[in-house]
PDB file with SEQRES, HELIX, SHEET and CRYST1 records, atoms N, CA, C and O in Angstrom:
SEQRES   1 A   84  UNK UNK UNK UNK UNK UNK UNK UNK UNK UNK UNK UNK UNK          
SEQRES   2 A   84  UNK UNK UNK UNK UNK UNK UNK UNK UNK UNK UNK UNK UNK          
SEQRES   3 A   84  UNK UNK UNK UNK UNK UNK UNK UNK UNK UNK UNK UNK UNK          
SEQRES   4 A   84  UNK UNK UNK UNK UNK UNK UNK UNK UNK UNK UNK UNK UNK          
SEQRES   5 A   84  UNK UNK UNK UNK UNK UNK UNK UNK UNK UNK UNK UNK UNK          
SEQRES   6 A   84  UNK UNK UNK UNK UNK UNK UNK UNK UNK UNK UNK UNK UNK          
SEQRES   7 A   84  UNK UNK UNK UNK UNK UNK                                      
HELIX    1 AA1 UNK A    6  UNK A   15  1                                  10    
SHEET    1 AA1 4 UNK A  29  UNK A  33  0                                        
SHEET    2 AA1 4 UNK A  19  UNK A  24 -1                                        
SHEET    3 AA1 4 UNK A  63  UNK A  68 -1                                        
SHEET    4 AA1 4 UNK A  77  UNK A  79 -1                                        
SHEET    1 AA2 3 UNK A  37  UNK A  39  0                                        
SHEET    2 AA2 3 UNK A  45  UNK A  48 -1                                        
SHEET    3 AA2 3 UNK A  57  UNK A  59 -1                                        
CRYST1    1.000    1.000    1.000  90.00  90.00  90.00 P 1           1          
ATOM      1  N   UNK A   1    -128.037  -7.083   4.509  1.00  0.00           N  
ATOM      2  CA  UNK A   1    -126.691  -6.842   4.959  1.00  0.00           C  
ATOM      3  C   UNK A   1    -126.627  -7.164   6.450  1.00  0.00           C  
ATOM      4  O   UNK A   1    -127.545  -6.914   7.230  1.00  0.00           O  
ATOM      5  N   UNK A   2    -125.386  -7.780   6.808  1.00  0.00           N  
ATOM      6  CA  UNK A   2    -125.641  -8.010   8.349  1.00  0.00           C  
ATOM      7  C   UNK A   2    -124.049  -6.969   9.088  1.00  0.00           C  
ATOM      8  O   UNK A   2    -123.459  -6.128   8.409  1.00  0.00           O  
ATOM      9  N   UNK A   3    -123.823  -7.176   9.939  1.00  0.00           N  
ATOM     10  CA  UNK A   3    -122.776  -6.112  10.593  1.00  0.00           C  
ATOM     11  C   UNK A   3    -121.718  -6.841  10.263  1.00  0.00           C  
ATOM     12  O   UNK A   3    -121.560  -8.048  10.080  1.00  0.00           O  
ATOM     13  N   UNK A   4    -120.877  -5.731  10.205  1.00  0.00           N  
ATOM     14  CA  UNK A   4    -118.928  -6.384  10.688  1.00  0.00           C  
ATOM     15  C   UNK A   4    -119.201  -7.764  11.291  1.00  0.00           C  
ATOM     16  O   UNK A   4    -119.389  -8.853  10.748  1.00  0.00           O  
ATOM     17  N   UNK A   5    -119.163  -7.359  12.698  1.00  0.00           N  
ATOM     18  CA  UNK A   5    -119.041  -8.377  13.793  1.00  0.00           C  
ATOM     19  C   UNK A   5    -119.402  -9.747  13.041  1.00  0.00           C  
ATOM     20  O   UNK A   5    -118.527 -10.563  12.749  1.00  0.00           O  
ATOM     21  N   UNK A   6    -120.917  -9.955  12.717  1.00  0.00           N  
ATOM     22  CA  UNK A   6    -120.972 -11.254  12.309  1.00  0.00           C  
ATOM     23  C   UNK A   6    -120.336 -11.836  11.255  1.00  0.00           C  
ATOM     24  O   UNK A   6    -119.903 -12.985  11.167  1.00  0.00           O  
ATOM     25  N   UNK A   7    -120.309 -10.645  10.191  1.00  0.00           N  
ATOM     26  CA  UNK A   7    -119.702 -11.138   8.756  1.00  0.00           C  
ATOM     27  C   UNK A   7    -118.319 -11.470   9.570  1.00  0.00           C  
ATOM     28  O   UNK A   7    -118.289 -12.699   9.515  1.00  0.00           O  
ATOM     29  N   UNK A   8    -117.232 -11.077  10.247  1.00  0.00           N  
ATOM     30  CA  UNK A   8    -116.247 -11.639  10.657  1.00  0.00           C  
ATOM     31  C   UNK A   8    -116.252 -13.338  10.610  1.00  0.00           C  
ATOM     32  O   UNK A   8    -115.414 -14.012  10.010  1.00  0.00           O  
ATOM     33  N   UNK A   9    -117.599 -13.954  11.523  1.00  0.00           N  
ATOM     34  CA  UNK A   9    -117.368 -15.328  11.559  1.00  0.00           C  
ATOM     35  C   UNK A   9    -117.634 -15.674  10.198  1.00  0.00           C  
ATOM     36  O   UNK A   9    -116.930 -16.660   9.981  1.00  0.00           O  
ATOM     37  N   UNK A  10    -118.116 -15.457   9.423  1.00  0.00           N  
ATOM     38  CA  UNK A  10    -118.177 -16.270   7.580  1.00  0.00           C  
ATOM     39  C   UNK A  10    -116.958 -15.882   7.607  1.00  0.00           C  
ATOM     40  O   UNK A  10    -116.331 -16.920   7.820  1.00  0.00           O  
ATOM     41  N   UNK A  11    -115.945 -14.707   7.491  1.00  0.00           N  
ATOM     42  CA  UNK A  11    -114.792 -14.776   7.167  1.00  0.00           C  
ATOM     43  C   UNK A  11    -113.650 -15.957   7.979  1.00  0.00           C  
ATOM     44  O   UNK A  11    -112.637 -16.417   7.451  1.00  0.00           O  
ATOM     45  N   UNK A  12    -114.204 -16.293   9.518  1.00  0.00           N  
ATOM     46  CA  UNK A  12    -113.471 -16.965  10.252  1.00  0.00           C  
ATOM     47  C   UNK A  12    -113.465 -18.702   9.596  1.00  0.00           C  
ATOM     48  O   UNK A  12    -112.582 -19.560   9.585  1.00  0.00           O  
ATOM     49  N   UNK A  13    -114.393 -18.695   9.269  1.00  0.00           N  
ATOM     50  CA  UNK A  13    -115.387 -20.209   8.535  1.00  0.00           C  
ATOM     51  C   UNK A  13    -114.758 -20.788   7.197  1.00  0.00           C  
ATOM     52  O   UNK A  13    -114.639 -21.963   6.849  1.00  0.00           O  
ATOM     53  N   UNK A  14    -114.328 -19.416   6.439  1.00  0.00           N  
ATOM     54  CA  UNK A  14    -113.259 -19.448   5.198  1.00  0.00           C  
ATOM     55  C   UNK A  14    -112.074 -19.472   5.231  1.00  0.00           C  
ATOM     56  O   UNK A  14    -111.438 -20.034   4.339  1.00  0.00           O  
ATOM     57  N   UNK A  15    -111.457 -18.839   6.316  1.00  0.00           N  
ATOM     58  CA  UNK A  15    -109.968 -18.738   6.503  1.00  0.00           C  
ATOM     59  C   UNK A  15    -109.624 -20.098   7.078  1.00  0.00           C  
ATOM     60  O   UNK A  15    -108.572 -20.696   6.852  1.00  0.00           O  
ATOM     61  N   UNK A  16    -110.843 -20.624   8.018  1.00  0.00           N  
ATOM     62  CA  UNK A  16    -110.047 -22.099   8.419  1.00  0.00           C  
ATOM     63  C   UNK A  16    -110.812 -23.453   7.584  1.00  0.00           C  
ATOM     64  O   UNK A  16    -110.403 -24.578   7.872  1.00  0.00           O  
ATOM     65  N   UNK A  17    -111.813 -23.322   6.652  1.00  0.00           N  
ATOM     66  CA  UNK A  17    -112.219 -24.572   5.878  1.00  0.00           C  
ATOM     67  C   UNK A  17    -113.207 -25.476   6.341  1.00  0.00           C  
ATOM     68  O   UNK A  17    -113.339 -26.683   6.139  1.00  0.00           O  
ATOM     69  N   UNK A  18    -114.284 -24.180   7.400  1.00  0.00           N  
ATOM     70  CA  UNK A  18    -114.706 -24.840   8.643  1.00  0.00           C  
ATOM     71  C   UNK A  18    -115.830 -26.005   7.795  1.00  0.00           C  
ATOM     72  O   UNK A  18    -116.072 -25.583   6.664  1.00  0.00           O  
ATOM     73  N   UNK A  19    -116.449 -27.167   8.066  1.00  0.00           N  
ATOM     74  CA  UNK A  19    -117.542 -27.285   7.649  1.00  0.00           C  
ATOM     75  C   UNK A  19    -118.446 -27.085   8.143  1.00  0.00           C  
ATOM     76  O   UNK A  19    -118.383 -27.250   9.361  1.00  0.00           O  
ATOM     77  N   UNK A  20    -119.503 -26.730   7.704  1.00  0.00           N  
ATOM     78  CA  UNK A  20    -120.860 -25.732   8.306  1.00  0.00           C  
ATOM     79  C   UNK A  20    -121.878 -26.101   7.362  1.00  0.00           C  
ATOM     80  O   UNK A  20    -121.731 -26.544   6.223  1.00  0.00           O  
ATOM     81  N   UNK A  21    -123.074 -25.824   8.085  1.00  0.00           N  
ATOM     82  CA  UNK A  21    -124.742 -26.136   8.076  1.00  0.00           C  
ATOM     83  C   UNK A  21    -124.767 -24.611   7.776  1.00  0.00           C  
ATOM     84  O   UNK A  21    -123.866 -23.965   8.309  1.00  0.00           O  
ATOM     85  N   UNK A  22    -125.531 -24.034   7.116  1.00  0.00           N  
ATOM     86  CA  UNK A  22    -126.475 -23.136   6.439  1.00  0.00           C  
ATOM     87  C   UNK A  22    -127.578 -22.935   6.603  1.00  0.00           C  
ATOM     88  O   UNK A  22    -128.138 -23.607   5.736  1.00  0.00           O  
ATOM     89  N   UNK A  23    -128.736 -22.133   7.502  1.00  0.00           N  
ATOM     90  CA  UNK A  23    -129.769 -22.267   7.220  1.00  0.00           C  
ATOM     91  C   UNK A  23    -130.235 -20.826   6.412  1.00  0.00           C  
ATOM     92  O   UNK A  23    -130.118 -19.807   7.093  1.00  0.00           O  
ATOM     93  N   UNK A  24    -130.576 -20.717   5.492  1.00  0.00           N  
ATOM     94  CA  UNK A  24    -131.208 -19.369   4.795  1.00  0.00           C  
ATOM     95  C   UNK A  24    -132.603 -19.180   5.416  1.00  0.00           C  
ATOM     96  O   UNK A  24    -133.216 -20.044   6.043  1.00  0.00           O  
ATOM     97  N   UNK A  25    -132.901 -18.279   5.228  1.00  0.00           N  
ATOM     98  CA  UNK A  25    -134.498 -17.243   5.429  1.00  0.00           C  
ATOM     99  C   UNK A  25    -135.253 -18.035   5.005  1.00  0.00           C  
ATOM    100  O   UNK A  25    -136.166 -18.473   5.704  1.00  0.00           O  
ATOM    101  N   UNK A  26    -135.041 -18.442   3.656  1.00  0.00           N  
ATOM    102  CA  UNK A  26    -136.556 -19.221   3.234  1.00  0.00           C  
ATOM    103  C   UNK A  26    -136.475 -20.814   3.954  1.00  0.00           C  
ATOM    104  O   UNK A  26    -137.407 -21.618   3.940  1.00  0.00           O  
ATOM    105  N   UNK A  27    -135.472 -20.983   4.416  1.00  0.00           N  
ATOM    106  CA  UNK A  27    -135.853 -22.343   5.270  1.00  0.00           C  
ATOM    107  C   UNK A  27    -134.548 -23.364   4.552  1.00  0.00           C  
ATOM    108  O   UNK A  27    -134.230 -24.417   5.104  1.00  0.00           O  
ATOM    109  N   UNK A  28    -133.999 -22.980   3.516  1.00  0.00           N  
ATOM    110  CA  UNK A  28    -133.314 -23.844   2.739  1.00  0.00           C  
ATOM    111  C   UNK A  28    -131.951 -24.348   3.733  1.00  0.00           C  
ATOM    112  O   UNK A  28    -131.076 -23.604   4.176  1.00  0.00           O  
ATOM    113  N   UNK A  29    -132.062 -25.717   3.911  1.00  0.00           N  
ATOM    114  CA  UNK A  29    -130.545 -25.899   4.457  1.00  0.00           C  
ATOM    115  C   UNK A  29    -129.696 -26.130   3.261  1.00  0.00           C  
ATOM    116  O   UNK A  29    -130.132 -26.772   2.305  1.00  0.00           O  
ATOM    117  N   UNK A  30    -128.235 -25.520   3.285  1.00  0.00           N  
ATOM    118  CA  UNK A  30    -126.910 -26.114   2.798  1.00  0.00           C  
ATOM    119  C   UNK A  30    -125.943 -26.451   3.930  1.00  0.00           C  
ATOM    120  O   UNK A  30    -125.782 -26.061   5.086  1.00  0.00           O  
ATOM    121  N   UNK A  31    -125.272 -27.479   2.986  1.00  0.00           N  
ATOM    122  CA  UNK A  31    -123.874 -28.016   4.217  1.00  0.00           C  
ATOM    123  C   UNK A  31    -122.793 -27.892   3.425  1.00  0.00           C  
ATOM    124  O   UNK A  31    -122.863 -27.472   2.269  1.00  0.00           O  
ATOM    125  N   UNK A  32    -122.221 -28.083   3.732  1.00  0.00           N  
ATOM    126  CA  UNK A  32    -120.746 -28.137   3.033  1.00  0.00           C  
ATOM    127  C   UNK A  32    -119.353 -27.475   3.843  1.00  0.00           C  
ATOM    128  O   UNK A  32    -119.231 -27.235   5.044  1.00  0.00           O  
ATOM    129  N   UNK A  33    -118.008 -27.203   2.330  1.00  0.00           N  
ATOM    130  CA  UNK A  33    -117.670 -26.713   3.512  1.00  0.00           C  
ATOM    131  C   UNK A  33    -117.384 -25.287   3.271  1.00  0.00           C  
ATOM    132  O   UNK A  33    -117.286 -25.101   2.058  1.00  0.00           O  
ATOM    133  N   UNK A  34    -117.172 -23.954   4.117  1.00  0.00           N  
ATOM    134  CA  UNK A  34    -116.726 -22.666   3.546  1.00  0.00           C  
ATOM    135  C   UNK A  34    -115.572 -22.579   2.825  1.00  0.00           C  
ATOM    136  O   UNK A  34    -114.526 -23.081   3.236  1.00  0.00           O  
ATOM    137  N   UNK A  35    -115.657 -21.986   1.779  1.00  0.00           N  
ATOM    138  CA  UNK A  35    -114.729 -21.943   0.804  1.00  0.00           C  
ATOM    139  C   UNK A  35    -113.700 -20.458   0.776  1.00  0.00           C  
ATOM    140  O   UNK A  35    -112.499 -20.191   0.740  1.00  0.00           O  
ATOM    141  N   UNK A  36    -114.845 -19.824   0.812  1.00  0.00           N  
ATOM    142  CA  UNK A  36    -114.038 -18.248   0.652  1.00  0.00           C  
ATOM    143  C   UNK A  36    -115.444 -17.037   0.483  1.00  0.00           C  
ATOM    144  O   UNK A  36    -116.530 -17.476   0.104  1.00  0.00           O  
ATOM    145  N   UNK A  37    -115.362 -16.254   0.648  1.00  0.00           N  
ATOM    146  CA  UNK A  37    -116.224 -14.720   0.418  1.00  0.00           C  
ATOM    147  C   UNK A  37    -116.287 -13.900  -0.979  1.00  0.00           C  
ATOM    148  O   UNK A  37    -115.221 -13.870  -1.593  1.00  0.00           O  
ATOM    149  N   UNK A  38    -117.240 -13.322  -1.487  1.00  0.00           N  
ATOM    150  CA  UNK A  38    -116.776 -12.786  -2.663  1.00  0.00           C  
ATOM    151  C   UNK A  38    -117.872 -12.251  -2.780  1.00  0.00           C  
ATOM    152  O   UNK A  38    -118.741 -12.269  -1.908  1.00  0.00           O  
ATOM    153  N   UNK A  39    -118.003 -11.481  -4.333  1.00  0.00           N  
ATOM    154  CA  UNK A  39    -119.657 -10.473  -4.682  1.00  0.00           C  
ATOM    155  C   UNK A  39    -119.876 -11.450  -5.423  1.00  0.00           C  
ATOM    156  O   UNK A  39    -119.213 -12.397  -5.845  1.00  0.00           O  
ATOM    157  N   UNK A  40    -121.165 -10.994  -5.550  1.00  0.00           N  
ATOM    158  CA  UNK A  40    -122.491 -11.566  -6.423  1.00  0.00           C  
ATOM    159  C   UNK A  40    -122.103 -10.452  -7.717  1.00  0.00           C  
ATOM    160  O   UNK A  40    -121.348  -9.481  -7.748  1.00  0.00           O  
ATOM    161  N   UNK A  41    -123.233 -11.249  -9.025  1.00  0.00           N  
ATOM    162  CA  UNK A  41    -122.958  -9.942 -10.468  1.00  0.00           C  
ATOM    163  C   UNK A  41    -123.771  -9.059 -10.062  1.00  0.00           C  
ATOM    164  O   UNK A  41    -123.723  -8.034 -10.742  1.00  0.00           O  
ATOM    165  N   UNK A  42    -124.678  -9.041  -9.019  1.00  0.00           N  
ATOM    166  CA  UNK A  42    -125.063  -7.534  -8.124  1.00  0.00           C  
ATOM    167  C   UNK A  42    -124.297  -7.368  -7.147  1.00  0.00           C  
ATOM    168  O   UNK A  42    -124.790  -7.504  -6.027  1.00  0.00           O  
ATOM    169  N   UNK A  43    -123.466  -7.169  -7.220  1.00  0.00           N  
ATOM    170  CA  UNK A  43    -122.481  -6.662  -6.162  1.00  0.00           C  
ATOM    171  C   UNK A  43    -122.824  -6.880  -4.795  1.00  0.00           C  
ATOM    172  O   UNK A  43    -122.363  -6.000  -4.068  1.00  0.00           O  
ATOM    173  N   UNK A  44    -123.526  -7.823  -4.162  1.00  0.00           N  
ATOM    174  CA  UNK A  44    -123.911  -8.237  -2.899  1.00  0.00           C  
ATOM    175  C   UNK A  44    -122.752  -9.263  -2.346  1.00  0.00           C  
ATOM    176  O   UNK A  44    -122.481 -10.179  -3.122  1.00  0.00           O  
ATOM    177  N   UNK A  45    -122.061  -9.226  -1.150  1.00  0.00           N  
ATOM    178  CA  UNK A  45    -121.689 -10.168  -0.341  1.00  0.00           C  
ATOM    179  C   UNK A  45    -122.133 -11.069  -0.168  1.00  0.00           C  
ATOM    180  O   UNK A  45    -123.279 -11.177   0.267  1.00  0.00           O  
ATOM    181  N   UNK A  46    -121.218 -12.231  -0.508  1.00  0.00           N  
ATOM    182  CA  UNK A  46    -121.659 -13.625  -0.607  1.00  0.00           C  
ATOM    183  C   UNK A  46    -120.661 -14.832   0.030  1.00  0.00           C  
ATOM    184  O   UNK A  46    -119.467 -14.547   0.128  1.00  0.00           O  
ATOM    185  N   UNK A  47    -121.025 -15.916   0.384  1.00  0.00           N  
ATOM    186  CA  UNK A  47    -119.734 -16.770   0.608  1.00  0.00           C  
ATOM    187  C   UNK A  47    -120.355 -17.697  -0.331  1.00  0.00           C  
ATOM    188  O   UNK A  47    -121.496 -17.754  -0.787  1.00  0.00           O  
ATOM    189  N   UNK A  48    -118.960 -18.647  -0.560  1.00  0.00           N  
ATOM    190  CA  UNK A  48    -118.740 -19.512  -1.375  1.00  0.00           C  
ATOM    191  C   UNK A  48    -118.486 -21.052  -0.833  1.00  0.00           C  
ATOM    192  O   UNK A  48    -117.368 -21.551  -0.963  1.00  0.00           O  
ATOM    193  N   UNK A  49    -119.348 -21.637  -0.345  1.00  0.00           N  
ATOM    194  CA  UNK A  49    -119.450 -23.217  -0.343  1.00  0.00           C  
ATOM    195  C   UNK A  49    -118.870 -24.251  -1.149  1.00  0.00           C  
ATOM    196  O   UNK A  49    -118.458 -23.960  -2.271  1.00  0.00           O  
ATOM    197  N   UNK A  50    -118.792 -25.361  -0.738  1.00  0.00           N  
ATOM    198  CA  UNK A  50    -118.011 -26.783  -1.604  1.00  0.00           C  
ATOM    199  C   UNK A  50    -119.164 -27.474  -0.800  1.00  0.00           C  
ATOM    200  O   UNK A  50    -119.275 -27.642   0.414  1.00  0.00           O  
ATOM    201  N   UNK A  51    -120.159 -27.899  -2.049  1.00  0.00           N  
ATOM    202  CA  UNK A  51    -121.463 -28.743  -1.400  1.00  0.00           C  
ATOM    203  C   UNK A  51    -120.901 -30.276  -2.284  1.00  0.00           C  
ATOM    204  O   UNK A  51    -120.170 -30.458  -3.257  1.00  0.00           O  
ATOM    205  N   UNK A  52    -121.682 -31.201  -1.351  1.00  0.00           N  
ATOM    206  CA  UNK A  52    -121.326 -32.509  -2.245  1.00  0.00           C  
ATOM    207  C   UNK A  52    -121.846 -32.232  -4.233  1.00  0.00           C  
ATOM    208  O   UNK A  52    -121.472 -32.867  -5.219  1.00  0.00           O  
ATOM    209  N   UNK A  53    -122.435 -31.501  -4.167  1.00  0.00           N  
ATOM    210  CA  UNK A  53    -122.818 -31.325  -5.788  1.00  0.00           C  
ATOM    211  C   UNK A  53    -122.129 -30.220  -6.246  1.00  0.00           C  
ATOM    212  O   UNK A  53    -122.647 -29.883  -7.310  1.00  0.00           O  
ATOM    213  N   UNK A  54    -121.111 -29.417  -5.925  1.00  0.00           N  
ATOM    214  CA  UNK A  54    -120.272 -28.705  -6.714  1.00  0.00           C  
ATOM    215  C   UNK A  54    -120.325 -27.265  -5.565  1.00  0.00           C  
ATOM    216  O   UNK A  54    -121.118 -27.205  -4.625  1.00  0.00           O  
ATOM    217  N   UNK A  55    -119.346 -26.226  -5.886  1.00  0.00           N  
ATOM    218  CA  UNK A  55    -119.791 -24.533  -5.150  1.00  0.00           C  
ATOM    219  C   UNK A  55    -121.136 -24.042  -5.734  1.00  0.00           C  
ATOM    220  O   UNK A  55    -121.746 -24.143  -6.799  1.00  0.00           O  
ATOM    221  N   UNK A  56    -121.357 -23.288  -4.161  1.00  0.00           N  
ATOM    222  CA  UNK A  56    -122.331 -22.589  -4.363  1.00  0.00           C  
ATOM    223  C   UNK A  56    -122.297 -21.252  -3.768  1.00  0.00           C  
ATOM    224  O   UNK A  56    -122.312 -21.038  -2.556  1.00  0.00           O  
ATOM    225  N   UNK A  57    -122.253 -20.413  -4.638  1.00  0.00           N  
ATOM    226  CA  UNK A  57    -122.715 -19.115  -3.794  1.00  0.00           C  
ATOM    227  C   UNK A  57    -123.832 -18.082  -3.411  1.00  0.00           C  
ATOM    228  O   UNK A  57    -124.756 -17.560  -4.036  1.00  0.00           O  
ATOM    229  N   UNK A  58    -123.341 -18.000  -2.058  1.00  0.00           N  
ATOM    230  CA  UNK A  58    -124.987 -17.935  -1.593  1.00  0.00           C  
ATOM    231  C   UNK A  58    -124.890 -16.465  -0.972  1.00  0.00           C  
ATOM    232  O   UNK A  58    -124.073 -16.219  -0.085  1.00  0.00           O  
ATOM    233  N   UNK A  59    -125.808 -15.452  -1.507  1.00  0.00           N  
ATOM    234  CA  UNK A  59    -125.616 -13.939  -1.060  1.00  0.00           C  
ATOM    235  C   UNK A  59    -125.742 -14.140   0.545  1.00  0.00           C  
ATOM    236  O   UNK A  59    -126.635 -14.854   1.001  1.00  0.00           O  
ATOM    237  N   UNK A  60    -124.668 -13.381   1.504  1.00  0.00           N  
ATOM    238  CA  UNK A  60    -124.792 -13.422   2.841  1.00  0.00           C  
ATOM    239  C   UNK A  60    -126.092 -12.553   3.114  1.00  0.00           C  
ATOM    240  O   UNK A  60    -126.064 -12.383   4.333  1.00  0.00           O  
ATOM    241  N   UNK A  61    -127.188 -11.930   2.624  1.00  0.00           N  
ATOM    242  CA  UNK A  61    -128.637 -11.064   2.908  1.00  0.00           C  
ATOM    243  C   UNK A  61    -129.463 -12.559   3.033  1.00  0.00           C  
ATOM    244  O   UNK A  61    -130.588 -12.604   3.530  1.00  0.00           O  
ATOM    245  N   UNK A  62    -128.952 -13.450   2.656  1.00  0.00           N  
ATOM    246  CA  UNK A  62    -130.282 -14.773   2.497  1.00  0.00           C  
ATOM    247  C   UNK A  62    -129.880 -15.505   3.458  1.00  0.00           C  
ATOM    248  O   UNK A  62    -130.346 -16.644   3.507  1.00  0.00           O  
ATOM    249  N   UNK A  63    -128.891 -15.072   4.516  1.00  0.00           N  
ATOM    250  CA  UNK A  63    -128.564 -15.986   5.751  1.00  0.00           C  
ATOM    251  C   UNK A  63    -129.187 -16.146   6.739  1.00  0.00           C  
ATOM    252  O   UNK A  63    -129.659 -15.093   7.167  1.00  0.00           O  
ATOM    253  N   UNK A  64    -129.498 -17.367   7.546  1.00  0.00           N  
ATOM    254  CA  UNK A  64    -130.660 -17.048   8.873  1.00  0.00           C  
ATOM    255  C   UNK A  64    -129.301 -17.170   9.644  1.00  0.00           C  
ATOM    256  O   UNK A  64    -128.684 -16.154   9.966  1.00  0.00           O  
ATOM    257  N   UNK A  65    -128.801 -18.548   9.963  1.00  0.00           N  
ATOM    258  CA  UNK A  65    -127.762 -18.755  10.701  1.00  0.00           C  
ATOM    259  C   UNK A  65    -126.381 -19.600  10.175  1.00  0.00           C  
ATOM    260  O   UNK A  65    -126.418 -19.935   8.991  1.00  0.00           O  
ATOM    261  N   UNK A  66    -125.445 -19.887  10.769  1.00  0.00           N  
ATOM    262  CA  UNK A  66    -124.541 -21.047  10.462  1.00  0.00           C  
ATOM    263  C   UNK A  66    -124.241 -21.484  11.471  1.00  0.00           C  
ATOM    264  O   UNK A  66    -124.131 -20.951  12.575  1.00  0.00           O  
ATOM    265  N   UNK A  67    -124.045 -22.796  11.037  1.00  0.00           N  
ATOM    266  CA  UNK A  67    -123.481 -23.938  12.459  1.00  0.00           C  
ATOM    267  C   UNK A  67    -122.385 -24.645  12.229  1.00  0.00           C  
ATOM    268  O   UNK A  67    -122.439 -25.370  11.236  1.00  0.00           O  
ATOM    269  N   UNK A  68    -121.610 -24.650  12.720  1.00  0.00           N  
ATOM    270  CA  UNK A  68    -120.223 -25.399  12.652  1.00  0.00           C  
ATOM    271  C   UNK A  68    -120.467 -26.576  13.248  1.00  0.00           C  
ATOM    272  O   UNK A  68    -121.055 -26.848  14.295  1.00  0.00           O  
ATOM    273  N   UNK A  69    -119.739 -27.478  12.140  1.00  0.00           N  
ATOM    274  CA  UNK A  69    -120.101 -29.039  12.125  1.00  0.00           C  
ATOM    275  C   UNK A  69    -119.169 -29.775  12.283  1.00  0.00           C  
ATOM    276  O   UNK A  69    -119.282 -30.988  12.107  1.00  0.00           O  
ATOM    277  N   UNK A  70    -117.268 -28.801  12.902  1.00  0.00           N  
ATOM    278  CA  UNK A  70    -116.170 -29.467  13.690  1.00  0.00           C  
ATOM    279  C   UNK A  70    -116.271 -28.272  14.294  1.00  0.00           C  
ATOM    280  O   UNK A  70    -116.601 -27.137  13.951  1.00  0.00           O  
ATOM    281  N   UNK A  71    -115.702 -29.098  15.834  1.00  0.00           N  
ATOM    282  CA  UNK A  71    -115.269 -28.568  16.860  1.00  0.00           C  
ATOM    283  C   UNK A  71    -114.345 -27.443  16.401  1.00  0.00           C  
ATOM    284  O   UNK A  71    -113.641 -27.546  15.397  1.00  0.00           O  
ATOM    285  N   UNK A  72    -114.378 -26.477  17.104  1.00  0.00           N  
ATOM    286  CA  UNK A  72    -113.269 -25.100  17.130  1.00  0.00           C  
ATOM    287  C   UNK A  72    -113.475 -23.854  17.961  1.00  0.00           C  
ATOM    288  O   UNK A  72    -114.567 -23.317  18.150  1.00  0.00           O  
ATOM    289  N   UNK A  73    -112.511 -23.522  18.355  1.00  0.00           N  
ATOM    290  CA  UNK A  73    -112.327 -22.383  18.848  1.00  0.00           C  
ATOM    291  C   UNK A  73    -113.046 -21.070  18.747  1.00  0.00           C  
ATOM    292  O   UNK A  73    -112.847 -20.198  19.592  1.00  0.00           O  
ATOM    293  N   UNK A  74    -114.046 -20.860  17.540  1.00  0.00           N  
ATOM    294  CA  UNK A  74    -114.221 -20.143  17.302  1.00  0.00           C  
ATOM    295  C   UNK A  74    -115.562 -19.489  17.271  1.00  0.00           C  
ATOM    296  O   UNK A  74    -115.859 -18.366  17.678  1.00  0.00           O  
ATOM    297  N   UNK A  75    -116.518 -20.635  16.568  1.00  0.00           N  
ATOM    298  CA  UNK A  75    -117.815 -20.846  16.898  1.00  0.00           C  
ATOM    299  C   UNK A  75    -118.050 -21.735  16.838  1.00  0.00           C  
ATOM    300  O   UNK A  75    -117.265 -22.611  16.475  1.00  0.00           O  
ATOM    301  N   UNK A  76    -119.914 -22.037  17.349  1.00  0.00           N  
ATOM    302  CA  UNK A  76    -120.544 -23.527  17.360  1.00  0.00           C  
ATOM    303  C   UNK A  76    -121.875 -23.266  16.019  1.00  0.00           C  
ATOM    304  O   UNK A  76    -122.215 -23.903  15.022  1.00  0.00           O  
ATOM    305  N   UNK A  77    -122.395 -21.791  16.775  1.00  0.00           N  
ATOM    306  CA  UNK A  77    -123.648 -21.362  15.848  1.00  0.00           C  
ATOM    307  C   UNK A  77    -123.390 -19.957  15.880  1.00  0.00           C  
ATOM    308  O   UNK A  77    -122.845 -19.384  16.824  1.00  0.00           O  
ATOM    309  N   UNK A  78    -123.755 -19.463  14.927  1.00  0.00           N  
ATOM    310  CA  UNK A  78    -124.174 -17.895  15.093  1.00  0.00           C  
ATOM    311  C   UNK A  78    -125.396 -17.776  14.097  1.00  0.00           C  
ATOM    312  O   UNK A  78    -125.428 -18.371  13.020  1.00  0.00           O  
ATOM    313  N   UNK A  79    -126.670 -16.724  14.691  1.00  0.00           N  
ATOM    314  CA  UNK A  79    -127.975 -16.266  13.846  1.00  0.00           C  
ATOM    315  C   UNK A  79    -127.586 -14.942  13.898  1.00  0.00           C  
ATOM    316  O   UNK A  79    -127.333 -14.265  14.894  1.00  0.00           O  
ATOM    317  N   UNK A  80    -127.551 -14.444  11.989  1.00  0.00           N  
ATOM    318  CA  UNK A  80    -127.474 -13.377  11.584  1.00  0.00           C  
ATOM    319  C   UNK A  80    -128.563 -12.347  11.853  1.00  0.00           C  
ATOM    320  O   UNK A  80    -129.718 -12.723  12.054  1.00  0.00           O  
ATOM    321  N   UNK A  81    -128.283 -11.264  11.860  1.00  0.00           N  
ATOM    322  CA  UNK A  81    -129.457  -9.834  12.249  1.00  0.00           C  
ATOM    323  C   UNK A  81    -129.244  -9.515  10.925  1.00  0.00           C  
ATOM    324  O   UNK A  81    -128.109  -9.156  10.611  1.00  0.00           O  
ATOM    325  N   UNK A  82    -129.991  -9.566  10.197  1.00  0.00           N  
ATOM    326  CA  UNK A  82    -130.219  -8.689   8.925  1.00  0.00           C  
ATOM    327  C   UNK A  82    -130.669  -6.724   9.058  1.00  0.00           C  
ATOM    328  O   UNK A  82    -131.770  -6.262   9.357  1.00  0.00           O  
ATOM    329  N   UNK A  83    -129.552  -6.042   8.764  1.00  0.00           N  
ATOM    330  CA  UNK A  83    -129.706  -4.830   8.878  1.00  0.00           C  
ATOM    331  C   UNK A  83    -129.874  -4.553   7.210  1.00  0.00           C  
ATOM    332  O   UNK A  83    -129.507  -5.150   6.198  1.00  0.00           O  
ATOM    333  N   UNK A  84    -130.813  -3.022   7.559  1.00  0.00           N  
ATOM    334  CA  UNK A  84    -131.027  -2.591   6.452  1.00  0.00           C  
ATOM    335  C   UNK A  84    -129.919  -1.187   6.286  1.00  0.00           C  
ATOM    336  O   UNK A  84    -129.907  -0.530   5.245  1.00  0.00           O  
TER     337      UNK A  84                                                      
END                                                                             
């Protein structure tokens, strides 16, 4: 789980269609673009991607960072703190 504060920018990333780089914990990059937020069938917080091979949703606990891949106002990068 990570805090408000950061989960705000995945919400900021969805509300405007940002496209963004992904890096997860285990090293995995995704790109694409943010789609929207939602649960997992374990009820975990997740966002929802548009990758060139179809959506993907990816629990926000498996996030290292995201990088915004157009210019904006809002962010460039942010690295998640995983709280327990």
């Amino acid at each position: 789980m990570m805090s408000c504060s950061q989960y705000d920018y995945i919400e900021i990333a969805c509300l405007y269609h940002l496209p963004v780089r992904l890096k997860l914990l285990n090293g995995t990059i995704v790109e694409g673009t943010a789609v929207d937020t939602t649960y997992t069938t374990e009820r975990k917080e997740a966002i929802v991607i548009a990758t060139s091979s179809g959506h993907e949703t990816l629990p926000t606990e498996s996030l290292h960072s995201m990088q915004a891949l157009a210019a904006n106002p809002h962010f460039d990068q942010v690295t998640f703190t995983q709280i327990a």
